[in-house]
C-alpha positions as CSV (number, residue, x, y, z in Angstrom):
1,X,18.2,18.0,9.9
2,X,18.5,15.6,6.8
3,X,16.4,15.9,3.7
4,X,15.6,12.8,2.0
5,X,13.6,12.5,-1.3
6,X,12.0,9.8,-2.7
7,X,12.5,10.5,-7.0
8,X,9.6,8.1,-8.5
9,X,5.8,7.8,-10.0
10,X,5.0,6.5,-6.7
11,X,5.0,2.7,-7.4
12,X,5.5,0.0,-4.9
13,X,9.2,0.0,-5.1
14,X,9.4,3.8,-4.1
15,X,7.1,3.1,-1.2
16,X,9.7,0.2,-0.5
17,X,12.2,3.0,-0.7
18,X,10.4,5.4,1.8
19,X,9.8,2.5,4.1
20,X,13.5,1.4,4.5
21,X,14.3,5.2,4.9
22,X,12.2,5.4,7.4
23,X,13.0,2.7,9.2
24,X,16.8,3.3,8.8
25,X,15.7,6.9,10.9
26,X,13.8,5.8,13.6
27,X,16.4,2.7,14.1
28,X,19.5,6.2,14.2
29,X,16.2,8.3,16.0
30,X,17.4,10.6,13.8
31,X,15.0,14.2,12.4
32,X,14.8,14.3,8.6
33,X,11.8,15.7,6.3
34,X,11.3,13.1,3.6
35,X,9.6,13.8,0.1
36,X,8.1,12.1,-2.5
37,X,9.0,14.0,-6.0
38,X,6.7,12.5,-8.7
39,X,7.7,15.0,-11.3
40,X,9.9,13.7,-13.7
41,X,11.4,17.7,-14.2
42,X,12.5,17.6,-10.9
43,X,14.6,14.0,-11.2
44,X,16.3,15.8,-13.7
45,X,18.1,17.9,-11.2
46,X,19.5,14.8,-10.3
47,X,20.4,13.4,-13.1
48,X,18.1,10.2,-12.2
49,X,18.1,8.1,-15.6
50,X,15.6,5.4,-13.7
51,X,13.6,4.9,-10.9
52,X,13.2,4.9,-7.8
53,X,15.8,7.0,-6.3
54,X,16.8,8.2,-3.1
55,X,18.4,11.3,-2.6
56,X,20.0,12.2,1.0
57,X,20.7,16.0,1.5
58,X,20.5,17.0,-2.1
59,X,23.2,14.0,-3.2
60,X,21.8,11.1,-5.6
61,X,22.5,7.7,-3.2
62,X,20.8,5.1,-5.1
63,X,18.8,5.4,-8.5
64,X,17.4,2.3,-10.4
65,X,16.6,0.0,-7.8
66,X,15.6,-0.8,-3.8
67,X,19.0,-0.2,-1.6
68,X,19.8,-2.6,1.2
69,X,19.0,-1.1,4.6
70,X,22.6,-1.2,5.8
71,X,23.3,1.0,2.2
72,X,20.3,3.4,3.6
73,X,22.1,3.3,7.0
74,X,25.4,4.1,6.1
75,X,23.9,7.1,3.4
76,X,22.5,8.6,6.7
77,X,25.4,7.9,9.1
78,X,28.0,9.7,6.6
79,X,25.2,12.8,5.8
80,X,24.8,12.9,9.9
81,X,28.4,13.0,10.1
């Protein structure tokens, strides 16, 4: 199963984030647990110098701004794999 996290105060554009995620999953029917981690301590971790990011399976994908769908998809496709 993937684990996705959402790394942001919980603003619009991380909800923008989790929505394309989400929608990236159902399209794959795929089973992932996805988070929203607002504590900046924990984006550390990731070395996240701004948000929103999206982290698939414990990787950084995208930090800084809203990925593309087909970015989201492919992030997925290659953690399924």
């Amino acid at each position: 199963m993937l684990a996705i996290k959402v790394l942001g105060p919980g603003c619009v554009n991380c909800y923008t984030v989790r929505d394309i995620a989400v929608h990236v999953l159902e399209t794959l029917d795929a089973d992932a647990t996805i988070q929203h981690v607002a504590d900046p301590r924990e984006w550390r971790k990731y070395n996240l110098m701004m948000t929103p990011g999206l982290v698939v399976n414990e990787k950084l994908v995208c930090a800084g701004r809203i990925p593309s769908e087909p970015e989201v998809t492919t992030w997925v496709v290659n953690a399924l794999a």
